[in-house]
Structures are given as structure tokens and as C-alpha cells.
C-alpha positions as CSV (number, residue, x, y, z in Angstrom):
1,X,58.1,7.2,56.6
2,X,60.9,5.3,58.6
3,X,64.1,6.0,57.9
4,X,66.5,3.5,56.1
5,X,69.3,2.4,58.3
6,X,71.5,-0.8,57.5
7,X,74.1,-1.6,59.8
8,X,77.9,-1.9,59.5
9,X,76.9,-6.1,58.5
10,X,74.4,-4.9,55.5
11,X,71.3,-6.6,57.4
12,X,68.2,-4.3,57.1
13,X,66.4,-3.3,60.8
14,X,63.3,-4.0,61.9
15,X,62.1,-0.3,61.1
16,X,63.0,-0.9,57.4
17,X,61.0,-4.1,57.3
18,X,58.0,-2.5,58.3
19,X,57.7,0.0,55.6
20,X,58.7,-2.5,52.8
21,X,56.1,-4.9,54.1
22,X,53.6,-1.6,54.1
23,X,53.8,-0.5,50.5
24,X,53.4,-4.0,49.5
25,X,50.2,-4.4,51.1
26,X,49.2,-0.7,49.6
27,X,49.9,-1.9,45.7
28,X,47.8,-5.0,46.0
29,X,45.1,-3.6,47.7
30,X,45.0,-0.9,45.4
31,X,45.8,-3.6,42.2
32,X,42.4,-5.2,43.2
33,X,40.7,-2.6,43.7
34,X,41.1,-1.5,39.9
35,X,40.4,-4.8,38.7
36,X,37.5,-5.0,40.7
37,X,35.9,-1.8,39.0
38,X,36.5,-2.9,35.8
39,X,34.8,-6.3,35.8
40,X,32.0,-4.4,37.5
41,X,31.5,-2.1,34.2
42,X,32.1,-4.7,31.4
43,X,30.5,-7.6,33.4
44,X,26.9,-8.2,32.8
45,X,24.3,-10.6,33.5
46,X,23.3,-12.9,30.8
47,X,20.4,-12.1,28.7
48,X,20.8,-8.4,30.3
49,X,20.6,-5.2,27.9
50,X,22.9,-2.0,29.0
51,X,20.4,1.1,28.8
52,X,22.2,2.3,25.4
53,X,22.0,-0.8,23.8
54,X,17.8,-0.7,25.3
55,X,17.2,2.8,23.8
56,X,18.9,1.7,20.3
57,X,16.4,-1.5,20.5
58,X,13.6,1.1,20.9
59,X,14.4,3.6,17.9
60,X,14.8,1.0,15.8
61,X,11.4,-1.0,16.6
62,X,9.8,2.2,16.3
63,X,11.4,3.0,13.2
64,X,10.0,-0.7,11.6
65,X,6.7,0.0,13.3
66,X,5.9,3.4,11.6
67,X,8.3,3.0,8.4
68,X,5.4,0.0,6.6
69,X,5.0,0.2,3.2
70,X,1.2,0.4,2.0
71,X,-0.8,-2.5,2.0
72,X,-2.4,-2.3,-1.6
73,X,-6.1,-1.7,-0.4
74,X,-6.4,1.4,-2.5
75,X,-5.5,-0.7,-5.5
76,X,-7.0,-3.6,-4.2
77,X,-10.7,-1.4,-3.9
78,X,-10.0,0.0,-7.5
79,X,-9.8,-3.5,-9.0
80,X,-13.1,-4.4,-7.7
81,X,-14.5,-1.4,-8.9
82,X,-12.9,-1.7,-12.4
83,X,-14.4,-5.0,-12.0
84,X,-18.1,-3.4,-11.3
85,X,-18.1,-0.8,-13.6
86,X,-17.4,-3.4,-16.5
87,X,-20.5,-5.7,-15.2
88,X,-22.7,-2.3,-15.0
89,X,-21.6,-1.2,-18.6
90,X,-23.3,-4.8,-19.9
91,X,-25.5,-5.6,-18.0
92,X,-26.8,-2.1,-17.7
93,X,-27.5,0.7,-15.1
94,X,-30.2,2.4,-13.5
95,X,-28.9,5.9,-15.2
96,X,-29.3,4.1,-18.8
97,X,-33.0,3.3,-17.7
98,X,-33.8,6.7,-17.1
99,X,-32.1,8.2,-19.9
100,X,-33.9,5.6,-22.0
101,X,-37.2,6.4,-20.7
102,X,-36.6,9.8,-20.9
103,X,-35.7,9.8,-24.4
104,X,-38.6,7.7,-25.6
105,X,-41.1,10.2,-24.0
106,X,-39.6,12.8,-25.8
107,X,-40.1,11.0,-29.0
108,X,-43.4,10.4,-28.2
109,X,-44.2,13.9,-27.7
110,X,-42.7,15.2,-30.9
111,X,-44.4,12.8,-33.3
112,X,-48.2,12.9,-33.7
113,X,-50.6,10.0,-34.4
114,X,-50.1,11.5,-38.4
115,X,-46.4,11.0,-38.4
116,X,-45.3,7.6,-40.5
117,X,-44.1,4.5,-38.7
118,X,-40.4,5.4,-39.5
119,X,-40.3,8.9,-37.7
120,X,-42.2,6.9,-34.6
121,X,-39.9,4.1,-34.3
122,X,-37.0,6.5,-34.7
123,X,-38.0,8.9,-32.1
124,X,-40.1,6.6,-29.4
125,X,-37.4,3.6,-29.6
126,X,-34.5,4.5,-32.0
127,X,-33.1,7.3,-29.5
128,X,-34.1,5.5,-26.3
129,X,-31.7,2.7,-27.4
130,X,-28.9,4.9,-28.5
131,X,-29.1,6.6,-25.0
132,X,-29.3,3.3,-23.1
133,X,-26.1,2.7,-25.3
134,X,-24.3,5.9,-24.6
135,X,-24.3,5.3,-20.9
136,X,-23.2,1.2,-21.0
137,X,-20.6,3.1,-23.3
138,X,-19.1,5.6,-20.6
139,X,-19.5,3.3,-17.9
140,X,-17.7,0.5,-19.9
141,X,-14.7,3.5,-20.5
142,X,-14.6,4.5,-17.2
143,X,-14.3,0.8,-16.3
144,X,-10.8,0.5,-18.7
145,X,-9.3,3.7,-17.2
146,X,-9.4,2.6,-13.8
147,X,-8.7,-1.0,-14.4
148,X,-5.4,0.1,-16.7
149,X,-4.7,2.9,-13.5
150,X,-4.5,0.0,-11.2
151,X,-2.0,-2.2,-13.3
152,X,0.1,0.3,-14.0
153,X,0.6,2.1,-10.1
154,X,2.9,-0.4,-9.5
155,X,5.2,1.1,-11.8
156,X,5.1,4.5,-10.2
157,X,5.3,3.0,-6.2
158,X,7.8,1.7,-4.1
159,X,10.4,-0.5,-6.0
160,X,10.2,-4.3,-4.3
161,X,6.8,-3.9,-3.5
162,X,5.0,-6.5,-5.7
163,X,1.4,-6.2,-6.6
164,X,-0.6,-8.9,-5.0
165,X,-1.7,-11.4,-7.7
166,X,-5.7,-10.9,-6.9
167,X,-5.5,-7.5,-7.3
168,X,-4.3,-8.1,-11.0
169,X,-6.3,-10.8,-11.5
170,X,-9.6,-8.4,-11.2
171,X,-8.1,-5.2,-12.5
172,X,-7.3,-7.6,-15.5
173,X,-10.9,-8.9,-15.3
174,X,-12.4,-5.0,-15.0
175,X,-10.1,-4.3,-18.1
176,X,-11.8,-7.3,-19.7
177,X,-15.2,-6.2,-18.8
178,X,-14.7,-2.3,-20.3
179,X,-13.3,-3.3,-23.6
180,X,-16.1,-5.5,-24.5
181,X,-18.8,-3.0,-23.0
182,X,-17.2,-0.6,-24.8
183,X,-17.2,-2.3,-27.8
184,X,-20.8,-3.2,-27.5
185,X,-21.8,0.1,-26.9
186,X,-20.3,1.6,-30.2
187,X,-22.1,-1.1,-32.4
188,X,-25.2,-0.3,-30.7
189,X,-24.9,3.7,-31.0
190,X,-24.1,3.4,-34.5
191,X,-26.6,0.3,-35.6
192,X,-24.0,-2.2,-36.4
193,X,-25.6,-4.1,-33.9
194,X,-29.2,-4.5,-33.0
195,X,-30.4,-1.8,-35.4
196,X,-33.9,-0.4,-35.8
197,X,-35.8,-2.4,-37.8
198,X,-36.8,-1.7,-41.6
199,X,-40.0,-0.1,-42.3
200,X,-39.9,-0.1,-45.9
């Protein structure tokens, strides 16, 4: 670095010009250079995503992807099953018929062609009905418990998850369906309804 020499006047020399014209040129080459690197890390494109902010986006779609709630087909299939099992409790099933059957040959072989009329209607029909009864009856209760299971899940799931209004509408039907069936089925087990007939 030059030396710094003024003469007896106080005018600088050429030497001393030099180096003041030198640092100059240093600072602002070195002023642009840091400006230049730090538009180059906060600058970017339009529309362009920095890799943190891409793996963020990522976590969080794949979060929303595998974080969905349930879609209500469990409930959805219970309703229409509710729904079945209250048609089959009226309508009857094919496990009534056999029961039925079965319990009218029974009858037949315990009576004998000298028994009275009342012991063979009893045993041959009297039975067969009551069985055919029985079963709408369990099918009808079976009907009610599910139907009942699938109002009241919501209750017991995810809070701000409504039920979907078909699904109550049928579970509401299937409850429908197994109270009457039900009911149908006790007056026919105990003769209040459709009772043997009077042989007297």
C-alpha cells in the first residue's frame, strides 16, 4: 500500500490518488456482490415452490389422503338388512317352512286314526303354526336390534360425521318392519290371532 505523502502546499500526489481510487472500487464491487447473493436466495420464479415448502405440500396431502373418515357402508349394509329381516319376519322364511313341516309330521305320528279331532288338529296344525310363528318372531327381533344398532352408531362415531339420511330412512323402515313382525308373531304363538279352530 502506497505510502501517504502530501506536500509542503497540502495537495495529495499522484501515488495517494491511486490507492483512494482502489479501495473505492473494492467496496462497490464487493457491495454488489452481497446484494447479488441475496436476491438470488429470496428471489423466486412465480408460481415456483422452494423444496421445503414441496415436501410440507406432500405430508400434508398425504395426511388428507389416508386421514378419511368412514364412508357409512357398514351402516348403510345394516340398514338394508334390518330392512330384510323385517320383510322375512312377515312374509315368512324358508326355516319357518321347515320347522312347520316338521312339526306337523311329528303330530301326525303321535296321534293315531283313534285320537279325537281336537288332539289331531292340535298336534298336525296347532304346533306347525306356532313354530312357523316362533321363527317370523326371532327373525322380526333380530330385525329391531340391528335396525336400532344402526341408528344409534352415530352416537358412538366420529363427532361431525352425520349419518346419511337413506341410511336412516331404511334402518327406520327395518325398525318398522320388526316391531310389527314381532308383534304378529306373539299373537299368533299365543292364539290371540288366528287361533285353532273350535271343535266342540
Amino acid at each position: 500500500m502506497g505510502t501517504k505523502t502530501v506536500d509542503e502546499t497540502g495537495v495529495k500526489t499522484d501515488e495517494h490518488k491511486t490507492d483512494e481510487a482502489t479501495g473505492t472500487a473494492g467496496s462497490t464491487e464487493a457491495a454488489e456482490a452481497t446484494e447479488a447473493a441475496g436476491t438470488a436466495e429470496t428471489d423466486t420464479p412465480d408460481g415456483a415452490d422452494t423444496p421445503e415448502d414441496s415436501d410440507v405440500t406432500d405430508k400434508t396431502d398425504g395426511v388428507d389422503g389416508t386421514e378419511a373418515g368412514p364412508t357409512g357402508v357398514g351402516q348403510g349394509a345394516g340398514a338394508v338388512v334390518s330392512a330384510g329381516l323385517g320383510i322375512v319376519s312377515l312374509t315368512g322364511s324358508w326355516v319357518g317352512t321347515v320347522a312347520s313341516a316338521r312339526e306337523s309330521l311329528m303330530g301326525q305320528l303321535q296321534t293315531s286314526s283313534s285320537s279325537d279331532v281336537g288332539t289331531l288338529i292340535e298336534k298336525g296344525y296347532g304346533n306347525a303354526w306356532q313354530a312357523t310363528a316362533m321363527w317370523g318372531g326371532v327373525f322380526a327381533l333380530v330385525a329391531l336390534i340391528v335396525g336400532v344398532g344402526v341408528l344409534a352408531r352415530p352416537a358412538f362415531g366420529a363427532p361431525g360425521r352425520p349419518q346419511a339420511p337413506w341410511i336412516k330412512s331404511v334402518a327406520w323402515a327395518g325398525v318398522a318392519l320388526g316391531v310389527i313382525g314381532l308383534l304378529l308373531a306373539v299373537l299368533k304363538y299365543t292364539d290371540v290371532l288366528l287361533g285353532l279352530p273350535s271343535t266342540g
